[in-house]
N, C-alpha and C positions, 0 to 999 in steps of 0.2 A: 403536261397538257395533252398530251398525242394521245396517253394511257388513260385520261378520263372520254376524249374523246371515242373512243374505240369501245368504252365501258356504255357511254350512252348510245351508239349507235349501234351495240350488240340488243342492249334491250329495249331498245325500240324494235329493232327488227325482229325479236324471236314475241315481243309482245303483240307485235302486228300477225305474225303466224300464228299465235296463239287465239290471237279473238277472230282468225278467219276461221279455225278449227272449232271453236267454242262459236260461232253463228251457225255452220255448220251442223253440230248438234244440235242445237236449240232449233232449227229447222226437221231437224229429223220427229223432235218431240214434241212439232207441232206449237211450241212457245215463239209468240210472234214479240219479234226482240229486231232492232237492227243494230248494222253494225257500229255505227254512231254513239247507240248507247252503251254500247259493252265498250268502248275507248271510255267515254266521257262520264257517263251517269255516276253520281256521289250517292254516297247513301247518308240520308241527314242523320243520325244515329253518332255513327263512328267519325262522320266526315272523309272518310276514304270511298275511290273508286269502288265499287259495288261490284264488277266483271272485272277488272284489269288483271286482278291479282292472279283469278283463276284462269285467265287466258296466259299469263307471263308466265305461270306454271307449266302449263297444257304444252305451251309455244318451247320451254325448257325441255321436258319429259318428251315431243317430238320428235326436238333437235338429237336428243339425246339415242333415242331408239334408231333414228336414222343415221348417224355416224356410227353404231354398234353393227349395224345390220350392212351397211357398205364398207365396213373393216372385215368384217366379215366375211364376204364374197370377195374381196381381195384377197384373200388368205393373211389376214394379221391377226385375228384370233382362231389358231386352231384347237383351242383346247374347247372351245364353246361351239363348233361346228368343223369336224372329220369328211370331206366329201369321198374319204377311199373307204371308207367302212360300206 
């Protein structure tokens, strides 16, 4: 039970980074969208969320680039970044 909770409250929270990231662009390009709709909006077609998908992605690829990038500056990946060269 511990193991599914922690599963659901990992992707709620990188989904919730993701659709502030994905409002964010959508702001950039001028597509007037809120953030309301990118959680909730279905698309009558498929019946699935219409933004969620590609925010829980977005929020995934994030996550992902920022634990690279701060392993990194710690020195735990030195094959990917040398700072004595």
């Amino acid at each position: 039970m511990n193991q599914l909770f922690n599963i659901i409250i990992k992707q709620i929270i990188v989904g919730y980074i993701g659709a502030y990231l994905l409002l964010i662009y959508f702001k950039l390009i001028g597509k007037k969208i809120t953030y309301e709709q990118i959680l909730n909006e279905v698309d009558s077609k498929s019946g699935i969320k219409k933004y969620y998908y590609k925010a829980f992605y977005l929020g995934v690829g994030f996550l992902i680039i920022t634990v690279i990038i701060i392993s990194t500056m710690a020195g735990l990946n030195p094959k990917i970044y040398n700072n004595n060269k």
